[in-house]
N, C-alpha and C positions, 0 to 999 in steps of 0.2 A: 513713233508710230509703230504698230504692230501688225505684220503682213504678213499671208500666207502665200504659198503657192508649190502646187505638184505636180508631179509626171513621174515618167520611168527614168525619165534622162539617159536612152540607150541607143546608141552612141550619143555621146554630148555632143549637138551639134549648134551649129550657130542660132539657129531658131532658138532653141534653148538657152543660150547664152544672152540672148535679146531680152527673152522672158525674166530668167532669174536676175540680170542686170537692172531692168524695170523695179524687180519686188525690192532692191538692195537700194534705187535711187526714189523708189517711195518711202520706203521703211525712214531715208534719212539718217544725216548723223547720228548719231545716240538709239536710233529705234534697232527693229529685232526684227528678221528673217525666219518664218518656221515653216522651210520645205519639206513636202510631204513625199516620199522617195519610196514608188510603189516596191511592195514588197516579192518575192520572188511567185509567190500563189497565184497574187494579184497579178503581177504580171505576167505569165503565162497566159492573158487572153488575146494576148497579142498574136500579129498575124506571120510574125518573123519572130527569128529565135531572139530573146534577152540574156545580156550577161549574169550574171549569178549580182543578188541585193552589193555583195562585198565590194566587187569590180566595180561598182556601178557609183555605190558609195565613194570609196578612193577617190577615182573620179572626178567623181564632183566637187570632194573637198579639197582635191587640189589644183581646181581652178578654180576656185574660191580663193584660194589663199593666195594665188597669183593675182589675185585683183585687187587686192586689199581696200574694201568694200570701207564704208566708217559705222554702218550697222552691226552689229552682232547676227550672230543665225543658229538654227539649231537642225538640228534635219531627225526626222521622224520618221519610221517604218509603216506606210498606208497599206492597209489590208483592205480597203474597200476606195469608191470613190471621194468617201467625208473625210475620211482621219478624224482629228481633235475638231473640224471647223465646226462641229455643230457642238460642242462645247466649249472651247477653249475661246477667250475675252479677246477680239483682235479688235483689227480696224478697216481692214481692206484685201483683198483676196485681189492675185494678178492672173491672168487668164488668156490662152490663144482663143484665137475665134473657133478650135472643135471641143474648149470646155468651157466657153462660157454658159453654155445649157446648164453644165453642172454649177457653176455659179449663182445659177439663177436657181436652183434647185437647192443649192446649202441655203442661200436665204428665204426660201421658203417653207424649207424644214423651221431654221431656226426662229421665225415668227410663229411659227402652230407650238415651236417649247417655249415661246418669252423672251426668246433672248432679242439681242440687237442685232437688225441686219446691218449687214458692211457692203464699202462701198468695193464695186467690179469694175478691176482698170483690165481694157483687152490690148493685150498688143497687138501692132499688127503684123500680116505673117513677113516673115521673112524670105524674099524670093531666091531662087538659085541663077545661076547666069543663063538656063536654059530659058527661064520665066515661068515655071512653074515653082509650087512651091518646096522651101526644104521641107523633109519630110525624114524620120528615123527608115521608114519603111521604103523610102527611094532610096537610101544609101545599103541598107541589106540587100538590095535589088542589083547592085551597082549600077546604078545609072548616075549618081553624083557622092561626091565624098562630105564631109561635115561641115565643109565650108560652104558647099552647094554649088562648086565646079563640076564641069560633066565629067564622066570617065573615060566616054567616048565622045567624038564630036557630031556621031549620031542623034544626041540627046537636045538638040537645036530644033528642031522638027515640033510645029505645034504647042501654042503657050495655055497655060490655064493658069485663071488666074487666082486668088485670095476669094474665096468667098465670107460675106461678115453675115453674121447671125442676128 
């Protein structure tokens, strides 16, 4: 099977790791991984500083390699929200609950071009021990680190929780 799935991945944090572990135990033995790893332009809309495409790459590919997945992957420079999905032949796109909108939007591009929609698996969020959730932009904050431990114990105060789309 053939799966996509993107973000910034900055800092790689356990939400993250939930996610791309998902796209690795759909894809399956013998299938193919093609993360889409927003590009330095692209990410720059973000509301916290990101590390440079290179750092961010590293990264990822070596926890990847630490995991030793049984799919193959390939990872690809996203300049916009699509990348290849609105071209390229998959099977299934994996998705938090803040893109599966865009999920729902690659497959509706790709029916008005003919192609085949695919199926949207959502993870669900991954919580920190505060009970809110991990978030890249709670750890530039310091309020929990990429595990989703507080930094202080201030950070116990008031839960919120996962919302699904």
């Amino acid at each position: 099977m053939k799966v996509m799935v993107g973000g910034t991945f900055d800092p790689l944090h356990i939400g993250h790791q939930h996610l791309l572990t998902r796209a690795f135990m759909t894809a399956g033995p013998g299938g193919h991984v093609v993360i889409g790893l927003s590009s330095d332009s692209f990410a720059s809309r973000k509301q916290h500083p990101v590390r440079s495409y290179e750092v961010r790459f590293a990264e990822l590919t070596n926890w990847i390699a630490s995991k030793k997945f049984e799919a193959t992957y390939e990872i690809e420079e996203l300049f916009d929200q699509f990348g290849s999905a609105l071209t390229q032949d998959f099977d299934a796109l994996v998705v938090s609950h803040e893109t599966f909108p865009v999920g729902n939007l690659i497959n509706a591009k790709r029916k008005e071009m003919g192609k085949n929609m695919v199926d949207l698996y959502q993870i669900q969020c991954v919580m920190a021990k505060d009970g809110k959730v991990v978030s890249s932009t709670r750890i530039y904050r310091g309020e929990i680190n990429r595990y989703g431990e507080p930094v202080s114990e201030e950070m116990f105060s008031g839960a919120e929780s996962c919302r699904k789309e």
